[in-house]
C-alpha positions as CSV (number, residue, x, y, z in Angstrom):
1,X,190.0,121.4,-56.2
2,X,192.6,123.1,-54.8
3,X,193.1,123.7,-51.4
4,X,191.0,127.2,-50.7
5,X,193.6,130.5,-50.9
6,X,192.3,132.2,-48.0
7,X,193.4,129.1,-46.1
8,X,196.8,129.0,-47.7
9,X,197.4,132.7,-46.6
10,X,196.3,131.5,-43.0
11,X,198.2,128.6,-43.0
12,X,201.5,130.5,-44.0
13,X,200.7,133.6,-41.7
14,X,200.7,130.7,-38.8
15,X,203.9,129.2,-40.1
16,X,205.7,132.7,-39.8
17,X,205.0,132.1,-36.3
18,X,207.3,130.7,-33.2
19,X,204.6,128.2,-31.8
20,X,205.0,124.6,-32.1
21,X,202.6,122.1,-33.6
22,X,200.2,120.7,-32.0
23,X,201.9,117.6,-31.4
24,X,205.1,118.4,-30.4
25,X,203.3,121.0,-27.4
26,X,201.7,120.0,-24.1
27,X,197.9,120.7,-23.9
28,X,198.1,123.3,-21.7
29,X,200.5,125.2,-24.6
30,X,197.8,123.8,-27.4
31,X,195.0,125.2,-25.2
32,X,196.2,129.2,-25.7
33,X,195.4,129.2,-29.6
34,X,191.8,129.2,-28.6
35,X,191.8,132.8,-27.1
36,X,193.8,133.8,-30.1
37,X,191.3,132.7,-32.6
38,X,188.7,133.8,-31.0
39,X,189.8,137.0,-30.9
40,X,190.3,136.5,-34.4
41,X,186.3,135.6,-34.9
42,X,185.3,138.2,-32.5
43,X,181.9,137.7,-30.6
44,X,179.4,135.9,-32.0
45,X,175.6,137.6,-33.4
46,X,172.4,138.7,-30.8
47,X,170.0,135.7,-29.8
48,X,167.2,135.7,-27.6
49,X,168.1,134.3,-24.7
50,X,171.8,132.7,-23.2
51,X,172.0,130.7,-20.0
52,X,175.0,129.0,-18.3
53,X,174.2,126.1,-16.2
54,X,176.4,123.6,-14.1
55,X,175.4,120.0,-14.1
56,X,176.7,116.6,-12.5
57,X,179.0,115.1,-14.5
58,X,181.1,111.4,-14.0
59,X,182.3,110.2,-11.5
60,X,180.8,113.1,-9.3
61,X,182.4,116.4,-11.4
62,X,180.3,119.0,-12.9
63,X,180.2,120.6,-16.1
64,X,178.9,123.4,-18.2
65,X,176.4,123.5,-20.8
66,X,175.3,126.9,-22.5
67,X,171.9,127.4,-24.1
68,X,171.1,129.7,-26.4
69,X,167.7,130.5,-27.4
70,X,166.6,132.3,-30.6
71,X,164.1,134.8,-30.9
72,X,160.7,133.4,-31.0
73,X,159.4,130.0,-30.5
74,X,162.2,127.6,-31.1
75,X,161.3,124.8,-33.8
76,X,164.0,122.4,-32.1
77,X,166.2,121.4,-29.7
78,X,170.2,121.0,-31.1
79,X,172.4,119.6,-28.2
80,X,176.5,120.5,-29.9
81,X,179.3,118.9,-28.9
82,X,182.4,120.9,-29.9
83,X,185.7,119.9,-31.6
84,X,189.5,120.0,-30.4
85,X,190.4,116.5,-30.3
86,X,189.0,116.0,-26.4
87,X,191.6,118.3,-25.0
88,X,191.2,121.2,-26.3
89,X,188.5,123.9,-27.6
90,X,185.5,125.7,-24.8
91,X,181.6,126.9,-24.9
92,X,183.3,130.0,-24.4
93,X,185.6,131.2,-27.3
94,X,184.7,130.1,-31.0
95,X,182.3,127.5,-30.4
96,X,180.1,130.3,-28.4
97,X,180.3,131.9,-31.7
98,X,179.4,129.2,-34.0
99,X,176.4,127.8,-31.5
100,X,174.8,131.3,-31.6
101,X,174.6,131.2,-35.5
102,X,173.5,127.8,-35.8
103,X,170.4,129.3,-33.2
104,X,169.4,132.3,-35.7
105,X,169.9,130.1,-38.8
106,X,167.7,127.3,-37.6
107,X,165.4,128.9,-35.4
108,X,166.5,126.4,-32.8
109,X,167.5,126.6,-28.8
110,X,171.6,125.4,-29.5
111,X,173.2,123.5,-25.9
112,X,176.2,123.5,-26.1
113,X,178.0,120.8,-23.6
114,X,181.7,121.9,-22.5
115,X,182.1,118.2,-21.2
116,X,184.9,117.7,-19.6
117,X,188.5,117.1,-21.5
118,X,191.5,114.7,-21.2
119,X,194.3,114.2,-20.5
120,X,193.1,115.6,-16.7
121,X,189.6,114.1,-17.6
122,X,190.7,111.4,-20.1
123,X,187.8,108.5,-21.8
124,X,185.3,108.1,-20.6
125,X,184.7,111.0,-18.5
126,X,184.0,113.3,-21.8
127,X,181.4,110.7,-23.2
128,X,179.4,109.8,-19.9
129,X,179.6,113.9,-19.3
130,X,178.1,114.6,-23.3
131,X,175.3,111.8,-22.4
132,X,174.5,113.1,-19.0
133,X,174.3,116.8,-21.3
134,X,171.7,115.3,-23.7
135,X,169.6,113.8,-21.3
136,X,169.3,117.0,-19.3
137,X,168.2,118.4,-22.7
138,X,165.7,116.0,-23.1
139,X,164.5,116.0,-20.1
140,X,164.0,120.0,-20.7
141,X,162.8,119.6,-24.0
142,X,159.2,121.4,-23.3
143,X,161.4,124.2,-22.2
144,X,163.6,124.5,-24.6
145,X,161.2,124.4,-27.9
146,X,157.9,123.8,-28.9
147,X,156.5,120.9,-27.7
148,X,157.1,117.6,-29.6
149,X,160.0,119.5,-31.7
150,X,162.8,117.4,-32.6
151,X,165.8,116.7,-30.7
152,X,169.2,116.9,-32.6
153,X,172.8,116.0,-32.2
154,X,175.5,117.6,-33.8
155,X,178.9,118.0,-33.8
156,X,183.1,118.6,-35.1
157,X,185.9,116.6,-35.3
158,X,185.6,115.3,-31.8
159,X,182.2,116.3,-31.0
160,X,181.2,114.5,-33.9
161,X,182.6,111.7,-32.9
162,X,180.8,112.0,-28.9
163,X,178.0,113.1,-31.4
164,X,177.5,109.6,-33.2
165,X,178.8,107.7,-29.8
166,X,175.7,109.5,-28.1
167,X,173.3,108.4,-31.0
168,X,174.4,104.8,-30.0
169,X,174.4,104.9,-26.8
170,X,170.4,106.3,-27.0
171,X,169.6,103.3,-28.8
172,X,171.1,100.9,-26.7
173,X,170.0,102.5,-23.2
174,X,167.0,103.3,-24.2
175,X,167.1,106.8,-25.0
176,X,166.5,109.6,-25.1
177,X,165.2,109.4,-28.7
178,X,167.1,111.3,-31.0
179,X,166.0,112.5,-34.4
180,X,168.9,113.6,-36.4
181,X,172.6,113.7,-36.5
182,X,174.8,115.9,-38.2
183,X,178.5,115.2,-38.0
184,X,181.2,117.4,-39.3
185,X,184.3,116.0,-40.3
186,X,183.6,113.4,-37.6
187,X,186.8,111.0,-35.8
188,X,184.9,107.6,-36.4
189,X,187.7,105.1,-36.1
190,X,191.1,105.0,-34.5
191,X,192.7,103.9,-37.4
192,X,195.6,106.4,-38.8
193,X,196.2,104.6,-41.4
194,X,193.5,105.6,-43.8
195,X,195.0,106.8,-47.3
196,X,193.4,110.4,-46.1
197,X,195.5,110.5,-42.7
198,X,198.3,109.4,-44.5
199,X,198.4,111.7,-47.4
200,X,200.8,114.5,-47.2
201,X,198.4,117.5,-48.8
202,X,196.2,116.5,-45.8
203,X,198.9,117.0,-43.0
204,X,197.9,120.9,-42.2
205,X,196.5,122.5,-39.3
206,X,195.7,118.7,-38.3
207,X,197.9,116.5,-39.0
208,X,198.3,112.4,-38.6
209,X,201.1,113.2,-35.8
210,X,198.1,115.7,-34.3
211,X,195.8,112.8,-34.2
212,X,197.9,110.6,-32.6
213,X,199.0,112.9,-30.0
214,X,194.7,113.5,-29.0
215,X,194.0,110.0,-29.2
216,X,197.1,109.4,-26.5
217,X,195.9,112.0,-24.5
218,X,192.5,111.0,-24.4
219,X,192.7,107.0,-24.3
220,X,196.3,105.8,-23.7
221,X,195.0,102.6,-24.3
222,X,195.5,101.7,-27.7
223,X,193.9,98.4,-27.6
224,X,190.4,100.2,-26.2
225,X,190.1,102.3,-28.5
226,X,188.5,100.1,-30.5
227,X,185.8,99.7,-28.8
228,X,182.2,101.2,-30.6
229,X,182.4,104.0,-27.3
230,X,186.0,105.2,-29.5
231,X,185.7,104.1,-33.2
232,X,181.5,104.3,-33.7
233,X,182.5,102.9,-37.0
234,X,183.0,99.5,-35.2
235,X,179.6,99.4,-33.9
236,X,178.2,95.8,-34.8
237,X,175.4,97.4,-36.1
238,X,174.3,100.7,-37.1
239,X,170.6,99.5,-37.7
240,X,168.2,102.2,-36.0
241,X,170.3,105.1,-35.8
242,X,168.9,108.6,-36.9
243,X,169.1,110.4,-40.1
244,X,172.1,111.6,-40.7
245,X,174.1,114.6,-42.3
246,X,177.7,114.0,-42.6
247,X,179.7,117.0,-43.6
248,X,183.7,116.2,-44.4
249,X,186.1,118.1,-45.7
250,X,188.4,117.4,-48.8
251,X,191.6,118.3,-46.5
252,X,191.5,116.9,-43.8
253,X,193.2,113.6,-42.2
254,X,189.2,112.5,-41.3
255,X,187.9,112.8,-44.6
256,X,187.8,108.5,-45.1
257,X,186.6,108.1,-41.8
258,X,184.3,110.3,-42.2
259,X,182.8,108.9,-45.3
260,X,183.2,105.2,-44.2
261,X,180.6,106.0,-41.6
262,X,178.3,107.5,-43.9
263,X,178.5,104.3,-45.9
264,X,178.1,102.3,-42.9
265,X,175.0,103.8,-41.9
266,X,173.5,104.0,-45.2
267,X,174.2,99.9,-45.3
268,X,172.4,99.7,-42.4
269,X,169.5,101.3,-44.0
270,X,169.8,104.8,-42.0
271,X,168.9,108.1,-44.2
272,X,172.2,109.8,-44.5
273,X,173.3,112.7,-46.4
274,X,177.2,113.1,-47.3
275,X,178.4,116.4,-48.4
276,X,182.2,117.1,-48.6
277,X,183.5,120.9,-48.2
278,X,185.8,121.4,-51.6
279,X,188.6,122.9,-50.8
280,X,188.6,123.3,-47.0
281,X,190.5,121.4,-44.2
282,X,189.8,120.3,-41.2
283,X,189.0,123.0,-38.2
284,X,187.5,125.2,-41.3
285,X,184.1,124.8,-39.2
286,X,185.0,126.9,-36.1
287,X,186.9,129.4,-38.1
288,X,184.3,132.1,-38.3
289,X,185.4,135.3,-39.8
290,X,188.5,133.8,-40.6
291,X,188.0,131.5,-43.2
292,X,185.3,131.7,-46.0
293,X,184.3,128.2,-45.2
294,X,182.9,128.6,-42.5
295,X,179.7,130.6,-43.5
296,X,179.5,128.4,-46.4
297,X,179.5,125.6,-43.8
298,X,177.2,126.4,-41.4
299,X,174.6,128.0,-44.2
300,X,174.8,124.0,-45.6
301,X,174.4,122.6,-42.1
302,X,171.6,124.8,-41.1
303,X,169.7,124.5,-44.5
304,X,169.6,120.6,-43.5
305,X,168.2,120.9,-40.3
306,X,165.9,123.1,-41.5
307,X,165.0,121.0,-44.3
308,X,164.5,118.1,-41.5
309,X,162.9,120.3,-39.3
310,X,159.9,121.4,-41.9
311,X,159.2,117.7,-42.9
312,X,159.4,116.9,-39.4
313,X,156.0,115.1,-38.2
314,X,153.7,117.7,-36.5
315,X,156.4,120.3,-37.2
316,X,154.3,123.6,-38.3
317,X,157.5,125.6,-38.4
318,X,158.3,127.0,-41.5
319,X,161.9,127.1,-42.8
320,X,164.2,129.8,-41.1
């Protein structure tokens, strides 16, 4: 279908504008749009309960992580990792938004890891911080939800990408268990020449050029970012992984990679779900209040987890 008209209106209200694209900025210049649309999305709804905590990071740095707690008994534990390409995007402006509704939609405590982001903290330092993030969560699990709920990763863009590296990693270290995965419009692969980076009605608010200019800033190497930590897609195997949702939209540079890695874990035998947002691009997932797809989107990603959540063994909870 089309590309959505709400978005078109956006995209032409942003072109009006004097502010370079992404890739042609610094990331301290690329960082300022994140007040601005914030502003845009305003604050986010009421939960329960928020706390901020500091915790050791890599190589001896610290990090955030936000929880927020719904009212009543949470039915699970969802550890987010946000989008912006590992140098941009914050707990703090519309990902504080987006974690709170995922909390009252799911009726689950939302952690939301501000890792660490390049290029002042470039690879691995985002990764080992996101991992250090989900083990503190389930190591808090008993705290966090009912006991024995589930344990979920989930993340955009970026954060799905850390989301599916952590799911890996869990495996191969031996934890923590994880028991679902949802990944929106995930980076899986540090190819850019996919037919989706590559087509021109794709190149919008994130383009190929945008891409490249992340993956520079974030791993300079070009010859390590093939390695499974980067591209999860080149994994030798994705054999044991958790059930996945993975969301991608029809605009949007990431949309092959995205559904390559759904393929690759269904091939691997792994329950996965692949839904594709028609008519939205990429970023449409933090863009509360501003674009339609973004209630449509989280309202598919919470119904999921909720689904999960109900046939979840021992789970009592009834949907949210």
């Amino acid at each position: 279908m089309p590309l959505e008209p709400v978005t078109q209106a956006f995209l032409a209200l942003m072109a009006e504008g004097d502010a370079p694209p992404i890739h042609e900025s610094t990331p301290a210049i690329a960082r300022m749009s994140g007040p601005v649309l914030a502003g845009l999305s305003g604050p986010g709804p009421e939960v329960g309960e928020v706390r901020d905590l500091k915790l050791a990071g890599w190589g001896g740095g610290r990090f955030r992580v936000r929880v927020l707690r719904p009212e009543g008994e949470p039915r699970a534990v969802i550890v987010y990792f946000h989008g912006g390409g590992w140098v941009i995007g914050d707990i703090d402006l519309q990902y504080d938004h987006l974690g709170r509704d995922l909390a009252n939609q799911t009726s689950a405590t939302v952690v939301l890891v501000n890792y660490r982001k390049a290029p002042e903290h470039p690879f691995p330092a985002g990764i080992e911080d996101s991992y250090a993030g989900l083990r503190w969560a389930a190591e808090h699990a008993g705290e966090l939800a009912a006991e024995g709920a589930p344990l979920i990763v989930a993340g955009d863009s970026a954060g799905g990408n850390i989301s599916a590296v952590m799911t890996l990693w869990a495996r191969d270290r031996g934890g923590p268990r994880i028991d679902y995965q949802v990944l929106v419009y995930p980076v899986t692969d540090c190819d850019l020449d996919t037919e989706s980076s590559l087509a021109p009605e794709n190149q919008l608010l994130l383009s190929r050029d945008t891409m490249a200019w992340f993956w520079r800033h974030y791993l300079p190497d070009e010859a390590a970012r093939s390695h499974p930590d980067a591209s999860p897609l080149r994994a030798e195997s994705h054999a044991g992984l958790p059930p996945a949702l993975v969301y991608v939209a029809e605009y949007d540079p990431l949309h092959d990679e995205g559904v390559a890695y759904a393929r690759a874990l269904k091939d691997a035998g792994v329950p996965v779900v692949l839904e594709e947002a028609a008519g939205q691009m990429h970023a449409y997932f933090q863009m509360a209040k501003i674009l339609p797809g973004y209630e449509e989107g989280v309202r598919l990603v919470a119904d999921h987890v909720n689904a999960f959540v109900a046939a979840f063994p021992g789970s009592s909870a009834e949907g949210a």
